[in-house]
GUGUZA-491464 format. One record per atom (N, C-alpha, C): residue in three letters; y, z, x. Coordinates in steps of 0.1 Angstrom, whole numbers, padded with zeros to 4 digits, always signed. Layout:
alaYZX/...
//
This chain:
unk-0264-0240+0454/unk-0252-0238+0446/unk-0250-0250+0437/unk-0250-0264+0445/unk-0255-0275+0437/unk-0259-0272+0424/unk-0271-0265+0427/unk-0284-0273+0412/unk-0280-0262+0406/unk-0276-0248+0409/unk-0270-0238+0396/unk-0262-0243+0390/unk-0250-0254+0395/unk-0240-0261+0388/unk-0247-0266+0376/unk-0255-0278+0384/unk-0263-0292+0377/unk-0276-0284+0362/unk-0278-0270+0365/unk-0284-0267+0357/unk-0277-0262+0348/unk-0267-0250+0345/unk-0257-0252+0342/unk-0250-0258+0332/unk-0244-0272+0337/unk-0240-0285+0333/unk-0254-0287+0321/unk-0265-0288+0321/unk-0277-0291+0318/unk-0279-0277+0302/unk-0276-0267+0307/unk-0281-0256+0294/unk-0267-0260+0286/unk-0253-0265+0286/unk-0242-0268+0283/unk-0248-0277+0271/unk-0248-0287+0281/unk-0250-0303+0271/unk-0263-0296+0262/unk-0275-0289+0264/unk-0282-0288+0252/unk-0277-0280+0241/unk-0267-0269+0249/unk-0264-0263+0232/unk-0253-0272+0226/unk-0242-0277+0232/unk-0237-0292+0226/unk-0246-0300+0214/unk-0256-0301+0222/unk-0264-0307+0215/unk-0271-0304+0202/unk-0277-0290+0206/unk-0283-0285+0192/unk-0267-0280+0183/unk-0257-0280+0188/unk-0247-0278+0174/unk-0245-0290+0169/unk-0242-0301+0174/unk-0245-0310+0166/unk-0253-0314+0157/unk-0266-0312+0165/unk-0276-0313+0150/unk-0270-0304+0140/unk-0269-0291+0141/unk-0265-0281+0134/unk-0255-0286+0121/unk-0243-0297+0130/unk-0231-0303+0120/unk-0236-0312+0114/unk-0247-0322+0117/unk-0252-0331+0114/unk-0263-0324+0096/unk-0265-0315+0107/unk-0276-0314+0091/unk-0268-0306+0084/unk-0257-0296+0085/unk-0249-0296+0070/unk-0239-0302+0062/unk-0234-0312+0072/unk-0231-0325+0066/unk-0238-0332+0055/unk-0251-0333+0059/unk-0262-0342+0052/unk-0263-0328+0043/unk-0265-0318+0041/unk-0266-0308+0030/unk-0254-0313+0020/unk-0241-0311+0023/unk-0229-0313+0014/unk-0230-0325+0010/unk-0234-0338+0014/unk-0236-0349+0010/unk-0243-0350-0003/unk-0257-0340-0003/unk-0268-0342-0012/unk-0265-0332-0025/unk-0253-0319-0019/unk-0255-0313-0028/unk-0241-0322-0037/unk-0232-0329-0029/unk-0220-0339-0040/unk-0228-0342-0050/unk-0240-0354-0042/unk-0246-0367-0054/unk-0255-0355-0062/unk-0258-0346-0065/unk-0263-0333-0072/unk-0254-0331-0082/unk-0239-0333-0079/unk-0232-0329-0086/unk-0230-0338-0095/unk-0226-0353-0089/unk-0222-0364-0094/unk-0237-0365-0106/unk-0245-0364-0100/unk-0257-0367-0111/unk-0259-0359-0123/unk-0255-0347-0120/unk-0251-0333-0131/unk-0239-0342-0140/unk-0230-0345-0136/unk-0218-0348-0143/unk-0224-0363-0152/unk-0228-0373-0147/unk-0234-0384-0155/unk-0247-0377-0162/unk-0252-0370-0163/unk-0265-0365-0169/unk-0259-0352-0181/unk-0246-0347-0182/unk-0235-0343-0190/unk-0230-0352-0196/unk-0223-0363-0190/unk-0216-0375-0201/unk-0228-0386-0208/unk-0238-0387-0203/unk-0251-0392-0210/unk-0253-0385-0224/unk-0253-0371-0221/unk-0258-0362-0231/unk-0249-0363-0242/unk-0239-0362-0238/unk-0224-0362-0248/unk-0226-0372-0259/unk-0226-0382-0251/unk-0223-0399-0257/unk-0237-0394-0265/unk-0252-0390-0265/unk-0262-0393-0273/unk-0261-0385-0284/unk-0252-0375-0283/unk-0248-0364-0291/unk-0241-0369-0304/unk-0229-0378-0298/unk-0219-0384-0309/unk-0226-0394-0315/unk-0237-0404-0308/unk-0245-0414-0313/unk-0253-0406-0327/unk-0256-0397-0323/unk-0267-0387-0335/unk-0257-0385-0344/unk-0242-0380-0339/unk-0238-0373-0353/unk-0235-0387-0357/unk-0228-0397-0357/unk-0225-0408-0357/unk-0237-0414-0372/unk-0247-0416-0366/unk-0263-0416-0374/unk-0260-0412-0387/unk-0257-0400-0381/unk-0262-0387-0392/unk-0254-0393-0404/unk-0241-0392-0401/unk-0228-0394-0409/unk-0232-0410-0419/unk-0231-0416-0411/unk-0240-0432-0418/unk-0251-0428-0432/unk-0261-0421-0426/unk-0271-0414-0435/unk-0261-0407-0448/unk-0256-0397-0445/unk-0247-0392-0457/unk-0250-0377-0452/unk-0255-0376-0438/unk-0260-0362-0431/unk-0248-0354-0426/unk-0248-0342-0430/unk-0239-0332-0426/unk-0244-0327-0412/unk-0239-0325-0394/unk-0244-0327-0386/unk-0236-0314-0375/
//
């Protein structure tokens, strides 16, 4: 009766276990997909700013842009 407990106790803690990994690794998913986002957004305001630099250019030249 014991060891059906202690085994039991034992299939318990492993699935405990594998849902944690479970939270652990979509944690680390949301994490990667933020700095994805964050890097979309500076890779957008990069673009912007090279955009105004060109029209900027252009305008200097006497270029219509």
């Amino acid at each position: 009766m014991f060891e059906l407990f202690t085994v039991g106790l034992e299939m318990q803690k492993r699935m405990i276990d594998a849902q944690m990994q479970g939270v652990e690794v979509a944690r680390d998913m949301m994490e990667a997909a933020q700095r994805q986002v964050e890097t979309g957004m500076a890779a957008a305001q990069a673009n912007e700013a090279g955009l105004k630099a060109m029209r900027k250019w252009m305008t200097l030249w006497g270029m219509r842009g």
